[in-house]
N, C-alpha and C positions, 0 to 999 in steps of 0.2 A: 593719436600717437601714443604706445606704450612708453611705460617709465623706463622700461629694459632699453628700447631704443634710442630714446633720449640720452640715458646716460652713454650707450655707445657712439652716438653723435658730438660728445662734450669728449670725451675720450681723444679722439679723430682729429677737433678742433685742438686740442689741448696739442698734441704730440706733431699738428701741423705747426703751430707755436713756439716750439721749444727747437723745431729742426730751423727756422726762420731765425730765431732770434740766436741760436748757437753758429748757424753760419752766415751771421751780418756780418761779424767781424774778420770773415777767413778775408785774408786779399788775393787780390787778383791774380793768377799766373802769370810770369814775364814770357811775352809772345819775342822768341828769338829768332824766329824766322826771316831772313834776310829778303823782305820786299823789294827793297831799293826805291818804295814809293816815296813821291814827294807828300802826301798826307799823311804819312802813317808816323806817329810819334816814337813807335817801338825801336829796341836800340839800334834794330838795321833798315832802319827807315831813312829818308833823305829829308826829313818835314823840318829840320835845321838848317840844314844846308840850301837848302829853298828859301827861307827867310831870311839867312844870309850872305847870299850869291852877289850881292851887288857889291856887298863891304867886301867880298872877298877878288872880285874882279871890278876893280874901282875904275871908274870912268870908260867903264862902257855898256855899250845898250846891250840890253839883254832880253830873246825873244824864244817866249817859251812854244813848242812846235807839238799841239798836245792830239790832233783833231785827222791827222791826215797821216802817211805812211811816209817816211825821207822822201824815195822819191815823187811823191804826188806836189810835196812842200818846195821841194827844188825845180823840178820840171814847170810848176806853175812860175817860178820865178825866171824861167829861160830864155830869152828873146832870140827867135832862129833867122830876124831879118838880117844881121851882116853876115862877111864872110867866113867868120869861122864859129860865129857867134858866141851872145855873152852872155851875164848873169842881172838879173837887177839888181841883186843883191851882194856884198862881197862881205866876207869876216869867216868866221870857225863853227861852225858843225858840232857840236859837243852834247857828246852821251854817254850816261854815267849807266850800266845795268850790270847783273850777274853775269849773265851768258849772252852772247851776242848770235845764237842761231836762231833763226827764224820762227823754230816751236819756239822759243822761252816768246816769243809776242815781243822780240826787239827791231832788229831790223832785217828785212828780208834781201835776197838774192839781186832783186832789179833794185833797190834800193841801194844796197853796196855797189851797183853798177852806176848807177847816177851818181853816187856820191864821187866814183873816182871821174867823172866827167864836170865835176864841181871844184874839187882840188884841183885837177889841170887847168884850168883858168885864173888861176894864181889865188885860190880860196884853201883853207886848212880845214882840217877833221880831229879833232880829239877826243877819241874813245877811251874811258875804262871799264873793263871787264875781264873777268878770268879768263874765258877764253874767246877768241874772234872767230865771225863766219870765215869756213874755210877758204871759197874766194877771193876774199881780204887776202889771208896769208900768203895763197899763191901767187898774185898777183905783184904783189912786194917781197916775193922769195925771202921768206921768214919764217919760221915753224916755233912751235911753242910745245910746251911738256911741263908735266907735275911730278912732283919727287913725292916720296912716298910718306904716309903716315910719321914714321919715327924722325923722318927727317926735321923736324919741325925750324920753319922760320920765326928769326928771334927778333929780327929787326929792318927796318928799311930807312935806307939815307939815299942822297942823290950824287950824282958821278960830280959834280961842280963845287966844290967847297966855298966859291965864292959866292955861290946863290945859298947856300947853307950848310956850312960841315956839320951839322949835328946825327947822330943815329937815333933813332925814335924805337922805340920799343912797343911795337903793335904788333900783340900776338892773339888776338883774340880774332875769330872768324878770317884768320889772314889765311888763305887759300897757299898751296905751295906750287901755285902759277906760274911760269916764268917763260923766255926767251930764249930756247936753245939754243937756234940758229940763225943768224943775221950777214948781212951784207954789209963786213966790215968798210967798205969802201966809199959807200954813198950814209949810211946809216949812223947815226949820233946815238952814243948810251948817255941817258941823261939820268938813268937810278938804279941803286940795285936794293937786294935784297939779300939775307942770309943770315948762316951765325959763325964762334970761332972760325969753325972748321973749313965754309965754305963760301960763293958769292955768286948770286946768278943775276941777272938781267932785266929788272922786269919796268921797265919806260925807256922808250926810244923815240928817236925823230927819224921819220923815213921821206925825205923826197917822192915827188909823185911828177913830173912835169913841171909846172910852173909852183907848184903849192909843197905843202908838206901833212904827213900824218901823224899822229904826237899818240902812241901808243902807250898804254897804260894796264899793270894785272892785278891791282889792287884794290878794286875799287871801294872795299869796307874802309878807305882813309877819308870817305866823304860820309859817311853814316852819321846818324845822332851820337850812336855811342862815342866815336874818338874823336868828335868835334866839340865834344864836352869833357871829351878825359884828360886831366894834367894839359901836359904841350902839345898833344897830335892834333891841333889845327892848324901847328906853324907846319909840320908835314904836309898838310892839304895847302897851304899858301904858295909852299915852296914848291910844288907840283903846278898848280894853277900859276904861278909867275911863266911859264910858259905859253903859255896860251897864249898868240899873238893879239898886239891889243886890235880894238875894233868889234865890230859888232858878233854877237856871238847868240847863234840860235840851235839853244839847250831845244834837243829832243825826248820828252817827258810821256810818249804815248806810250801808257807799259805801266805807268810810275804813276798814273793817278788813279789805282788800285781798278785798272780796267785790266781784262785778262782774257782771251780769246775765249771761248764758248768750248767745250767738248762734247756740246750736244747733240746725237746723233740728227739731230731737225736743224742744224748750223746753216745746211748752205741749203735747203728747202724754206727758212724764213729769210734767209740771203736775198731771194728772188724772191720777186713781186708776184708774177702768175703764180708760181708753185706755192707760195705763201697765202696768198686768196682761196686757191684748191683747197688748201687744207684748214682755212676757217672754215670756209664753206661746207667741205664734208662731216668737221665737228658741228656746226650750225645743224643741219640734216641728220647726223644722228641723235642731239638733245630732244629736237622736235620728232623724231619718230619713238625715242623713248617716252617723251612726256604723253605723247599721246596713245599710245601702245601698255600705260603703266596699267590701265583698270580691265584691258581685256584678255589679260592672261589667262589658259586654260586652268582650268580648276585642277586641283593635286588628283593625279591619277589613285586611284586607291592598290595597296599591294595584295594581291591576290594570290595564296598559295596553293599552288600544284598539287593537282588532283593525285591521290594516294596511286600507285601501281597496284591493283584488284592482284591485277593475274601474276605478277611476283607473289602477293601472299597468299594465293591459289597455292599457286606451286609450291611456296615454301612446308603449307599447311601439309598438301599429299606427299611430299617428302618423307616429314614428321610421321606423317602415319604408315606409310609404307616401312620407315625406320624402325618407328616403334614393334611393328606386326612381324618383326624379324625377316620380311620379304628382303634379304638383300641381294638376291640373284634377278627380282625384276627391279631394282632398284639400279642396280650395273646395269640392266638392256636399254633402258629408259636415261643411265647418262650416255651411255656408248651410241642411239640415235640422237639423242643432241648436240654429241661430238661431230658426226660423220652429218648431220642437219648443216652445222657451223664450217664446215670445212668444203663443202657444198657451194654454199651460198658466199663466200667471204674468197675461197680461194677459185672456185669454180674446177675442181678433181673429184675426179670419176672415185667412186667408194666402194665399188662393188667387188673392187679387190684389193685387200690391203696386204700388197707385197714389197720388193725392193723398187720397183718404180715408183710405187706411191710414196715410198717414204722420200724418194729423193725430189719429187716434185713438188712437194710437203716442205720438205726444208729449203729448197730454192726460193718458194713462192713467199713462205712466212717469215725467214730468218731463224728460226729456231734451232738449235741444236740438235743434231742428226741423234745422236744417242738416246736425247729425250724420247726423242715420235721412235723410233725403232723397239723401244722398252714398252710406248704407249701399245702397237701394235702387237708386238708379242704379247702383252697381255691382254687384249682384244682376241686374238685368233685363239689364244691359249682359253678363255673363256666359253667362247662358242664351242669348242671340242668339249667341254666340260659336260658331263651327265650328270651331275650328283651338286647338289643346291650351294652356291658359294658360300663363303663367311664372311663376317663383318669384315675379319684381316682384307681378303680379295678386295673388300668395298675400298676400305680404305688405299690401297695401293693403286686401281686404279683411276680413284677420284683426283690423288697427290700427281700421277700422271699425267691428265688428262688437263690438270690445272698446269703443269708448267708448257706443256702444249700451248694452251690458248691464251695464259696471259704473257 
């Protein structure tokens, strides 16, 4: 190894050195991304609120539902031998995520269908989320809406003073969610939201048959972040003091940083046959490669094209015909390989170039009538000619006979 090289390999080392040891100390970016996982420590993570769910819903069991979809979790738990039959299980439903339609990986359509066949049995559901599957809302004639950018909410308190008068001032990641419209008649407001100027809606109890729905649009009051900041945990106490006592099975599938696939091979590894097909035909092409690698054909060699002779034939006796001042056989000699070309390409009679010819000429070729009429006229005008052309004649019409044919 030369000294040159060496030293530019010490160079290399050195300056990987100094970029290693200049950014040991940079820190971590703050990932604000609002997961809503119960692992993730980041400030919109739930990985607090997991570790303290028990102190915060005291004296009761608490079953996390991480493995199955609501309804596979509920339907597994349905007994259809009496008459109208029942559940094994009784207590609250409870799901904390961002969005509750089916892409965010929360709950889906037959799932919100089982669940309101859970609540009629005299079982509860407590959702929060910015916005709920549409079916939900239909189904409980309620509608929901967001206020715009500038509107910003400054704070949220609950409709009951005696479960807590205080206003909490969470404005960080607080979405401008809210409850348009409700069914003053059956429906309980149990929080609002807002600032000075205004107050909207956002936790309500909705009856469902025997049971009830305890809706909620905030769900950043259960994150790392405001379960650690100042008082906003007594905000999430005073939310969760709702929560009917008794057993309560938190659904978390979504929240333990599992996320649906967007892989277009999703529902081909789904299925078993179509999933075997496709090891199998990866299988059978490794081994047609591996075995296929040493008998490749050999590099074709590039071979270039044999010179045109008779182009530089022609070009040669041009030159000399040029040179020798011949420019009257020099025009008869292009003017048959005009009428050669016109021949062969358009298939017209040459042996008289009159007005039919020129207009069978211009239908055939597309060319401009006035070009081929100018060609002709100095074609015919040539041939009258007795007395030896000049270079001018040559030039005029070679420049014809070129916008002719190209």
């Amino acid at each position: 190894m030369s000294k040159s090289i060496k030293i530019y390999i010490a160079i290399l080392v050195l300056v990987f050195a100094l970029i290693l040891i200049a950014g040991r100390n940079d820190q971590k970016p703050i990932d604000w991304r609002p997961t809503y996982s119960v692992n993730d420590k980041i400030p919109y993570g739930l990985y607090v609120f997991d570790k303290e769910i028990n102190g915060l819903l005291k004296k009761q069991k608490i079953e996390r539902v991480s493995a199955i979809t609501p309804y596979e979790f509920l339907d597994s738990k349905y007994i259809p031998d009496t008459i109208e039959g029942k559940y094994k299980i009784k207590g609250t439903f409870f799901n904390i995520s961002e969005y509750g339609t089916s892409e965010a990986g929360t709950i889906d359509d037959q799932s919100i269908t089982e669940l309101f066949y859970f609540v009629s049995h005299g079982n509860n559901a407590f959702l929060s989320m910015k916005t709920f599957p549409q079916s939900l809302l239909d189904s409980l004639k309620i509608e929901t809406n967001t206020s715009f950018q500038n509107e910003n909410i400054t704070s949220v308190w609950l409709a009951n003073k005696k479960v807590n008068p205080k206003k909490y001032a969470i404005t960080e990641e607080l979405g401008n969610y809210y409850f348009s419209k409700i069914d003053t008649l059956t429906t309980t407001v149990l929080g609002y939201q807002g600032n000075k100027t205004k107050k909207q809606i956002n936790f309500i109890k909705v009856p469902y048959v025997n049971g009830y729905f305890y809706l909620h649009t905030q769900p950043v009051a259960f994150t790392n972040y405001h379960l650690l900041k100042k008082d906003h945990y007594q905000y999430t106490q005073s939310v969760l003091s709702y929560v009917p006592k008794g057993d309560v099975f938190w659904y978390t599938k979504g929240q333990n940083n599992e996320s649906i696939s967007d892989s277009p091979w999703r529902y081909i590894l789904s299925q078993p046959a179509l999933r075997w097909a496709l090891y199998l035909s990866l299988i059978g092409i490794l081994i047609f490669v591996i075995f296929n690698a040493k008998r490749k054909q050999r590099i074709v060699p590039i071979l270039k094209p044999l010179p045109n002779l008779t182009l530089d034939f022609t070009k040669t006796i041009g030159n000399l015909y040029y040179q020798e001042g011949d420019h009257d056989n020099i025009i008869d000699k292009k003017i048959i390989y005009f009428l050669e070309r016109i021949r062969n390409e358009y298939l017209i009679d040459t042996t008289k170039l009159d007005d039919d010819f020129i207009k069978k000429l211009h239908h055939k070729s597309g060319k401009e009538e006035t070009d081929i009429r100018e060609l002709v006229f100095l074609i015919n005008e040539h041939r009258k000619s007795y007395h030896g052309s000049l270079e001018e004649d040559l030039i005029r019409i070679n420049n014809a006979i070129e916008k002719v044919l190209h």
